[in-house]
ChimeraX commands (.cxc) that place a marker at each C-alpha (Angstrom):
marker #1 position 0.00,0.00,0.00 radius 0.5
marker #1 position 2.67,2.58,0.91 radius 0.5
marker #1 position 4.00,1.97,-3.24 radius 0.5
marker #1 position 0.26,2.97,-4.24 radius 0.5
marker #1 position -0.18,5.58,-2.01 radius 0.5
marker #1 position 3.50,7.44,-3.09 radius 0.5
marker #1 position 2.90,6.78,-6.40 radius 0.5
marker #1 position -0.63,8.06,-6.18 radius 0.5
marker #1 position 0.93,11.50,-4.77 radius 0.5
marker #1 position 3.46,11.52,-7.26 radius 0.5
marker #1 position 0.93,11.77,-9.92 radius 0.5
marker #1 position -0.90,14.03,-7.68 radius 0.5
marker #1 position 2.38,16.83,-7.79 radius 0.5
marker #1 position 3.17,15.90,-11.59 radius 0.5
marker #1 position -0.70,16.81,-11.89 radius 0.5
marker #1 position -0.02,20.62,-9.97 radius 0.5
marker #1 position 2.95,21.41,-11.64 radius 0.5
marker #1 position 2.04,20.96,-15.11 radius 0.5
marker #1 position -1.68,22.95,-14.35 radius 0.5
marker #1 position 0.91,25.40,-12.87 radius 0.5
marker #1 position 3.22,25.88,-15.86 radius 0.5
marker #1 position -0.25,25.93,-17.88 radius 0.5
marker #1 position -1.51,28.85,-16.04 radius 0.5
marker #1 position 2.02,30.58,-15.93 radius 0.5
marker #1 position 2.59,30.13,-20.06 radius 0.5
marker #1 position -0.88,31.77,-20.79 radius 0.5
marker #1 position -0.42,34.64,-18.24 radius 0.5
marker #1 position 3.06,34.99,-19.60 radius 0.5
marker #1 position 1.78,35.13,-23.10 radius 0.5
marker #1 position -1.25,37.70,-22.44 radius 0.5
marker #1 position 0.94,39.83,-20.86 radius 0.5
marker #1 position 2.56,43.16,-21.23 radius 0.5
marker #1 position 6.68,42.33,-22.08 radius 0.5
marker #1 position 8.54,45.21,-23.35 radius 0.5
marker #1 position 7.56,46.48,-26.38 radius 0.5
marker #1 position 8.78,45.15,-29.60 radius 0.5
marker #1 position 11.66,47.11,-31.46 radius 0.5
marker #1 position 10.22,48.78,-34.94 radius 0.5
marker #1 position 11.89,49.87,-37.40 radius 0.5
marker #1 position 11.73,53.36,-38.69 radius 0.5
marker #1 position 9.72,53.61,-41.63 radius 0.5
marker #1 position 11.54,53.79,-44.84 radius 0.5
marker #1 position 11.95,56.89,-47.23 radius 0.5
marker #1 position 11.15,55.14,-50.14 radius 0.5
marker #1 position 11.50,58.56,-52.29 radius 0.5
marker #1 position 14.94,59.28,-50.53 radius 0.5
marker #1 position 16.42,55.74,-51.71 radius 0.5
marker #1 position 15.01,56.58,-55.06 radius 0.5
marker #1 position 17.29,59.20,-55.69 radius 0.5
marker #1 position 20.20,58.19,-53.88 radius 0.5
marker #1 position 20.08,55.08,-56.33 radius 0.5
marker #1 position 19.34,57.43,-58.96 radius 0.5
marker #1 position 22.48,59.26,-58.22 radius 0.5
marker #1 position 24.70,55.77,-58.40 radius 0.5
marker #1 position 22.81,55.45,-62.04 radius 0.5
marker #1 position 20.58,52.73,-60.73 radius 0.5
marker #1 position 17.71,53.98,-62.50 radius 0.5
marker #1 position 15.61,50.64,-62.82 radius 0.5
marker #1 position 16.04,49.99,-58.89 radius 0.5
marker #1 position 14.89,53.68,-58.35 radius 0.5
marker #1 position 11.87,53.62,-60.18 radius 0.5
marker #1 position 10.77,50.25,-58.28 radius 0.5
marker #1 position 11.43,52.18,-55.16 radius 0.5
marker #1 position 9.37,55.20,-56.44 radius 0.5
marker #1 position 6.57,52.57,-57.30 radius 0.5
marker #1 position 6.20,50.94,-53.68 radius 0.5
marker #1 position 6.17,54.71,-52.35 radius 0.5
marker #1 position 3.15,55.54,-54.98 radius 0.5
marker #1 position 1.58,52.52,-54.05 radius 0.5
marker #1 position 2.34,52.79,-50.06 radius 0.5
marker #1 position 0.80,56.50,-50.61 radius 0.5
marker #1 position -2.30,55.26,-52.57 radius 0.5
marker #1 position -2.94,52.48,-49.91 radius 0.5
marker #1 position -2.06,55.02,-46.55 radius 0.5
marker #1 position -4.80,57.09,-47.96 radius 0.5
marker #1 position -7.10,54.91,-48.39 radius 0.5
marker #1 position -7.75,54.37,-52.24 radius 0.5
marker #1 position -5.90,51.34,-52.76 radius 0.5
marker #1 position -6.22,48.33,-50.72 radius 0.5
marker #1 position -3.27,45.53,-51.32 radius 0.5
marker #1 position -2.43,42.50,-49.35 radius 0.5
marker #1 position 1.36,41.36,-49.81 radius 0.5
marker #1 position 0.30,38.00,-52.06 radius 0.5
marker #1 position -1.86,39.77,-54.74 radius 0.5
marker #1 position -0.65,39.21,-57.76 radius 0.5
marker #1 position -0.40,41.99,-60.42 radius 0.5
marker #1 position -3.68,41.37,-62.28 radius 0.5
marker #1 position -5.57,42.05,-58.68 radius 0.5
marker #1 position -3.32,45.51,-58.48 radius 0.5
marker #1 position -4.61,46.50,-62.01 radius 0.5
marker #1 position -8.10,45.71,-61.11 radius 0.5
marker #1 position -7.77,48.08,-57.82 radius 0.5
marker #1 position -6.36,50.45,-59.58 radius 0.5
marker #1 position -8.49,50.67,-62.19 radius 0.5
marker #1 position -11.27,50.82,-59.32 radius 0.5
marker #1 position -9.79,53.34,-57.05 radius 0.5
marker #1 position -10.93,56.73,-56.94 radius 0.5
marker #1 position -8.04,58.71,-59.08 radius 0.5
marker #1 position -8.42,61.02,-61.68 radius 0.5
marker #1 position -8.34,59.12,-65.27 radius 0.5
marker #1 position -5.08,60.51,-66.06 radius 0.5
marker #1 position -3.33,59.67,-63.38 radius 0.5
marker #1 position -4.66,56.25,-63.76 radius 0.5
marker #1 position -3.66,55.83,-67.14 radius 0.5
marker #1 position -0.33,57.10,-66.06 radius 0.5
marker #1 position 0.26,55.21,-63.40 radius 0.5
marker #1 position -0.69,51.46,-65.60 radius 0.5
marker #1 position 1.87,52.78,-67.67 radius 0.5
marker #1 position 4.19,53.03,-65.93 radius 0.5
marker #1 position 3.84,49.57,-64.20 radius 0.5
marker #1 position 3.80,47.97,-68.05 radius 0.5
marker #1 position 7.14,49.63,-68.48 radius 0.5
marker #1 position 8.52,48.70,-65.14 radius 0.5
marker #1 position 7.69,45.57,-65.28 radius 0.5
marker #1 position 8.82,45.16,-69.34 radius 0.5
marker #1 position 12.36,46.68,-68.07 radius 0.5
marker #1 position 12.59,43.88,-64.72 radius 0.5
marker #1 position 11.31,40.93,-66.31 radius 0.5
marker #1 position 12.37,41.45,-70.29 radius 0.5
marker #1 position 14.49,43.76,-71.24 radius 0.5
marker #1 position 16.37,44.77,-68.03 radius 0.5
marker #1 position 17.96,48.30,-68.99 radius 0.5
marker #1 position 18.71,51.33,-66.96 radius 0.5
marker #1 position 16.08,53.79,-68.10 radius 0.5
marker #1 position 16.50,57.47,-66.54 radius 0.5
marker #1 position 12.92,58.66,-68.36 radius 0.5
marker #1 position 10.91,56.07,-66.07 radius 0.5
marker #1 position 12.17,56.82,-62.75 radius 0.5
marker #1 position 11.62,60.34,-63.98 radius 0.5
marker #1 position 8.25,59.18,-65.13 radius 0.5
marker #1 position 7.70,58.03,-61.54 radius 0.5
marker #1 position 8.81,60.88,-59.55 radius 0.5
marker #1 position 6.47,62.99,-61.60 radius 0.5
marker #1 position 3.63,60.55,-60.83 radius 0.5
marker #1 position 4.38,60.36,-57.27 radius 0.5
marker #1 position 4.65,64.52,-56.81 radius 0.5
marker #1 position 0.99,64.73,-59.15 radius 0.5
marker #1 position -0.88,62.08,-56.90 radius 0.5
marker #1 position -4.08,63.62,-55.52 radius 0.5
marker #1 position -5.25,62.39,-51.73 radius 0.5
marker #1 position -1.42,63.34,-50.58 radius 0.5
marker #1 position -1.50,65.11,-46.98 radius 0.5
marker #1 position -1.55,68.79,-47.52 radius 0.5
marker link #1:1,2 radius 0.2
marker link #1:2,3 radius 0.2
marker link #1:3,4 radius 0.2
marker link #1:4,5 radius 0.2
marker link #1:5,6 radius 0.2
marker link #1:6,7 radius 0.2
marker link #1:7,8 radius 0.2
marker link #1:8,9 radius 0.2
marker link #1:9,10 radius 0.2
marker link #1:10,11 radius 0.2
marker link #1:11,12 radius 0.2
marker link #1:12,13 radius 0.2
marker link #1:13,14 radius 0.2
marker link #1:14,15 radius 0.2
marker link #1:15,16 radius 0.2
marker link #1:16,17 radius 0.2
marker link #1:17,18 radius 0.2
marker link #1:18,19 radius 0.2
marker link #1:19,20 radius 0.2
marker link #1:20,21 radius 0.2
marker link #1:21,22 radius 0.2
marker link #1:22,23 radius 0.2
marker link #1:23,24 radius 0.2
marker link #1:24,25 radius 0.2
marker link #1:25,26 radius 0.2
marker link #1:26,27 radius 0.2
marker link #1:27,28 radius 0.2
marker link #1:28,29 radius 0.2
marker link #1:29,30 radius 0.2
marker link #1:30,31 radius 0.2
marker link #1:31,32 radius 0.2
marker link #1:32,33 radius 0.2
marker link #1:33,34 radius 0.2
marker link #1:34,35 radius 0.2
marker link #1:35,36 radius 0.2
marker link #1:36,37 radius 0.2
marker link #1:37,38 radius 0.2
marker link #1:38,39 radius 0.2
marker link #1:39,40 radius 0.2
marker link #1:40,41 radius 0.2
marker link #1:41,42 radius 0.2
marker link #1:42,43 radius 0.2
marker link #1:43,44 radius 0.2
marker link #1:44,45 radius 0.2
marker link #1:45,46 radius 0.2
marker link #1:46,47 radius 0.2
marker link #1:47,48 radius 0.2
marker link #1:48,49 radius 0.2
marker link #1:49,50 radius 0.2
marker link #1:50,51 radius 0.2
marker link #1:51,52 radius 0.2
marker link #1:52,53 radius 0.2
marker link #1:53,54 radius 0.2
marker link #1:54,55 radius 0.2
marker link #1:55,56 radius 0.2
marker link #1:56,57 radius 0.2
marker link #1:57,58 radius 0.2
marker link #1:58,59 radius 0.2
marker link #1:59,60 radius 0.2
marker link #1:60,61 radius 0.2
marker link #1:61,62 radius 0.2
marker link #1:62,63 radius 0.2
marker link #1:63,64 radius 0.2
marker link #1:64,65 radius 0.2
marker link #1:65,66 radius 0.2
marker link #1:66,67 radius 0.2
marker link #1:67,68 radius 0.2
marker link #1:68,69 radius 0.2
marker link #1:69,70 radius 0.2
marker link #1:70,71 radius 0.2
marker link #1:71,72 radius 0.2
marker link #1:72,73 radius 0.2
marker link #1:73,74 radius 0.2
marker link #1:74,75 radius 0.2
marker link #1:75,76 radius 0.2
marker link #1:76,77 radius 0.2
marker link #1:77,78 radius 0.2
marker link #1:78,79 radius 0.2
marker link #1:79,80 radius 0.2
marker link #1:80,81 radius 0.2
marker link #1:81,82 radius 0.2
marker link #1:82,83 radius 0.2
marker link #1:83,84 radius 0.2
marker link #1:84,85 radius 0.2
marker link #1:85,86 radius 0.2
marker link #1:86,87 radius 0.2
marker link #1:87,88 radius 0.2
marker link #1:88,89 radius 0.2
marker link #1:89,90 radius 0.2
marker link #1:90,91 radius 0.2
marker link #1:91,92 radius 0.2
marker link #1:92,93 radius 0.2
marker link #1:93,94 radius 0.2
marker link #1:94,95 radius 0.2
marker link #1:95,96 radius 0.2
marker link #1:96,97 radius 0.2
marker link #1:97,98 radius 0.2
marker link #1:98,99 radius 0.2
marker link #1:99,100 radius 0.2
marker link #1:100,101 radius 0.2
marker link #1:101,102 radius 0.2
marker link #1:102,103 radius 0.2
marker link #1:103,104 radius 0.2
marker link #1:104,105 radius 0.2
marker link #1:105,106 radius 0.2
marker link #1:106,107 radius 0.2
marker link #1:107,108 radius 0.2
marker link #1:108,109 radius 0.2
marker link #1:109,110 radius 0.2
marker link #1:110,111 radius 0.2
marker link #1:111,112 radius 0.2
marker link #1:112,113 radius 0.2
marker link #1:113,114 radius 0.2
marker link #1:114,115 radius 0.2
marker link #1:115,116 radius 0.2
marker link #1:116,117 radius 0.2
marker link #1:117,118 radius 0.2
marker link #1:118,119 radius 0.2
marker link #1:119,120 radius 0.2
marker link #1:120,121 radius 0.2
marker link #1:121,122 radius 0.2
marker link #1:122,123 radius 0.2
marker link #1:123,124 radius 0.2
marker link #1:124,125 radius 0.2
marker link #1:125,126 radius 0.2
marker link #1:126,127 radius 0.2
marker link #1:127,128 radius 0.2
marker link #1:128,129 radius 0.2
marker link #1:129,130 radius 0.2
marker link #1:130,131 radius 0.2
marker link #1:131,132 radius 0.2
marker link #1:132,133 radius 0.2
marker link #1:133,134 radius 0.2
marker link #1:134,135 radius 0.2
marker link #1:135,136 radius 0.2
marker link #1:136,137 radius 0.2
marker link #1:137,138 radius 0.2
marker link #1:138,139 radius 0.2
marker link #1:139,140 radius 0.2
marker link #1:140,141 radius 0.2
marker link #1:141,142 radius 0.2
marker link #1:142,143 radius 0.2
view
């Protein structure tokens, strides 16, 4: 009897403890740690034109396309998730609310971005150009 009985308290503790380290892990993860470290946000334009400046026109212009499109979707006309593919950007764009031009403009230039990254890869100065314009003519920017 004195085998059952320790071996019946035995399972008894092993029984606490792990309803203990239960309780502990979810109050652990619910809980308040230090904050986590963030990054500062990026100055997409900025890296445009340093790269720009090293003749890196094609990596530029990509640059200046996430900021039009981070701009578009901070304000609220554009609404992306990271796996869309391209056809479901074309469709929102073609559905947000910009002026036609700009909207032509900016299909454009994603044709030609995409025509110099994926077929004919080519430094080419008058489409980052074509994207800074874009990005300075975008309406909905914060006054």
């Amino acid at each position: 009897w004195l085998s059952v009985t320790g071996i019946g308290l035995l399972a008894l503790v092993l029984l606490a403890h792990a309803a203990w380290a239960i309780r502990a892990a979810l109050r652990a993860s619910g809980s308040d740690g230090p904050p986590a470290r963030r990054e500062p946000p990026r100055n997409l334009v900025l890296e445009a034109e340093r790269l720009a400046d090293e003749g890196r026109f094609l990596d530029a212009a990509r640059r200046l396309e996430h900021a039009v499109l981070e701009d578009l979707m901070g304000w609220g006309a554009l609404s992306l998730g990271r796996g869309d593919a391209n056809r479901v950007l074309r469709r929102r764009i073609d559905a947000a609310p910009l002026p036609e031009p700009e909207r032509r403009e900016l299909l454009e230039l994603l044709d030609r971005l995409e025509t110099r990254l994926f077929r004919d890869p080519e430094e080419d100065a008058d489409l980052y150009r074509g994207w800074l314009r874009l990005h300075g003519r975008l309406p909905g920017a914060p006054a």
